[in-house]
N, C-alpha and C positions, 0 to 999 in steps of 0.2 A: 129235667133242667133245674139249677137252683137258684130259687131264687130267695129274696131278703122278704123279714116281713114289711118294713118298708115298703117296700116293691110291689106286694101283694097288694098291703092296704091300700095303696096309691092306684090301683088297677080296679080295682071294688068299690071303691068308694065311687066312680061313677056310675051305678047299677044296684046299690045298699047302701042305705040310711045308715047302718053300724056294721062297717066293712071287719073290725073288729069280731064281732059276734061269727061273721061268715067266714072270717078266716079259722076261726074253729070249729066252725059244724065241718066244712071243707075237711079236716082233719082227723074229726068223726066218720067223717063219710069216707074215709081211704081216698082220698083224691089230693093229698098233701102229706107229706112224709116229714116228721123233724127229724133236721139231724143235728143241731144242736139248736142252742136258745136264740131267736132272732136268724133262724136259716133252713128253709126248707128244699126238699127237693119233689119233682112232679112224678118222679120213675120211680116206684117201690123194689124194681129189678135192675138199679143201676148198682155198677159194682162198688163198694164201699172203696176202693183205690183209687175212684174219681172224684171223691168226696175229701180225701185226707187233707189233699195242702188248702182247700177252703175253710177246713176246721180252724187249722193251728200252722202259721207259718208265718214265716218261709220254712219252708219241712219238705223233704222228700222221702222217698219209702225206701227204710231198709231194715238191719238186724236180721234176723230169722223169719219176716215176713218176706223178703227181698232173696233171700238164702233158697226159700222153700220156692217162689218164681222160679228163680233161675234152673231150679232139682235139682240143687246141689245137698240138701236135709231132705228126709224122706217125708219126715214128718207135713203134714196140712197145718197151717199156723192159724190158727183161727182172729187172731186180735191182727190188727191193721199195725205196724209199728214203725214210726218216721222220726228221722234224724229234724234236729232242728239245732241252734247256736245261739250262745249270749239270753238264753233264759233261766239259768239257774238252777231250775228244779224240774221233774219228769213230771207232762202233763196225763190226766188219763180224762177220756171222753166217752161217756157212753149215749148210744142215741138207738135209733128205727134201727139202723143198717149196724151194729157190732159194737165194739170197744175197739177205739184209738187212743195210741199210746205215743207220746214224745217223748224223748231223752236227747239232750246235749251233746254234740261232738266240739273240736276245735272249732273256732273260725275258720283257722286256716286251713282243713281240711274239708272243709266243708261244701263249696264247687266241683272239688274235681270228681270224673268220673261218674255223673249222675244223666241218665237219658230219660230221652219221651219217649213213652210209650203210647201209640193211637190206640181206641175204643170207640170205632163210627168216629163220630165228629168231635168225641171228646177226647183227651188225653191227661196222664198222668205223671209223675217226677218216679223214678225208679234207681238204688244204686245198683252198680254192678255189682257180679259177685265179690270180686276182691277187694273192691271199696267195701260191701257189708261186712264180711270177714272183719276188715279193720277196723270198724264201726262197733261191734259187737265186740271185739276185744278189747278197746278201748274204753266201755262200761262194766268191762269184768275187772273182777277182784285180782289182785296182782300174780302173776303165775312167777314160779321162781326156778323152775328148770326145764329144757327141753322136752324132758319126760310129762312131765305135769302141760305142758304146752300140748303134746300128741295127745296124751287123754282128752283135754279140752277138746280138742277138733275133731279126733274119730271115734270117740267114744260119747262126751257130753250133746257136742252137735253132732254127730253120725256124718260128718260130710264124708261123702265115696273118696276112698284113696283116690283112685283111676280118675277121677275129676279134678282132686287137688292138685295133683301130678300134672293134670293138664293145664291148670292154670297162668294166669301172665304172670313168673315169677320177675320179671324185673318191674313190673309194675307196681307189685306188691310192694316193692322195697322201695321206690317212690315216694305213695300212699303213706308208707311208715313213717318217715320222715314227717311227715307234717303233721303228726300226734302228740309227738315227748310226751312218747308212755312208754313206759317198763313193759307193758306184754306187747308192743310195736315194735320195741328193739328183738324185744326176743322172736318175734316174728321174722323180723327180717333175716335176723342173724342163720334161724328156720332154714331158708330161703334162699337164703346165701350160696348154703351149702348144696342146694342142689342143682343150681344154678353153675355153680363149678364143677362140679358132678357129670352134667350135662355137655361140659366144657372136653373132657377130658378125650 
């Protein structure tokens, strides 16, 4: 469970004179877990995804943390990585449970396509895959042809063709729309094409 240190001391303080001093033997003693400054947690075995949007939010999880969820990267992503809006700069946090990482999307793309996921009684923010795709290519450096777009996605991110092919392509092109970015156009445009393709 987490809780604030607020919380704590206020809970101790009737039972110790300097709830203070016991909230850090407590922590000494492995029975209190930081995960960042002024927030702990009581479960040394809770998933670090149920921790993220209490770090740094409103945040939901995605990029290649969200990516590797879904199995669409083969890759194990080990850093927690969550979208967040109207902060300016990428946060990084390290604590008990890993490194979390914030980076900026639009505003306006920033609601859609993001679910709950349960864990017992707790739950987490997650995007979809095609939401992280465009998440993720919207913090990358500007791709300038189709070609350079395919190396990105099956070569840098390793996403399985047979998975991308299976994807929501009209979603996709959606999604795009609410970025105004140059590698979202060129996504779509991607996308487009196989979408007509499919048409045929």
């Amino acid at each position: 469970m987490l809780k604030t240190s607020f919380e704590l001391i206020k809970e101790l303080q009737s039972n110790y004179k300097a709830p203070k001093n016991k909230l850090h033997a407590l922590e000494k003693q492995k029975k209190l877990f930081n995960v960042i400054k002024g927030l702990y947690e009581t479960d040394s075995s809770v998933s670090p995804f149920l921790l993220s949007a209490a770090i740094y939010g409103p945040s939901y999880i995605s990029f290649e943390t969200a990516l590797s969820f879904w199995g669409w990267i083969p890759e194990r992503v080990d850093s927690v990585m969550s979208a967040t809006f109207g902060k300016n700069r990428t946060k990084r946090f390290e604590s008990d449970f890993g490194l979390f990482l914030y980076r900026d999307i639009p505003k306006t793309a920033f609601p859609y396509e993001v679910y709950i996921k349960n864990e017992g009684d707790r739950s987490f923010l997650i995007a979809g895959k095609e939401k992280s795709l465009c998440d993720i290519l919207y913090r990358e450096s500007p791709l300038e042809s189709e070609k350079q777009l395919r190396s990105y996605l099956f070569e840098n991110l390793r996403i399985d063709k047979a998975d991308f092919e299976a994807a929501d392509f009209r979603l996709i092109c959606d999604l795009c729309d609410l970025y105004k970015s140059t590698n979202l156009k060129l996504l779509k445009t991607f996308v487009q094409k196989r979408i007509k393709a499919g048409e045929k």
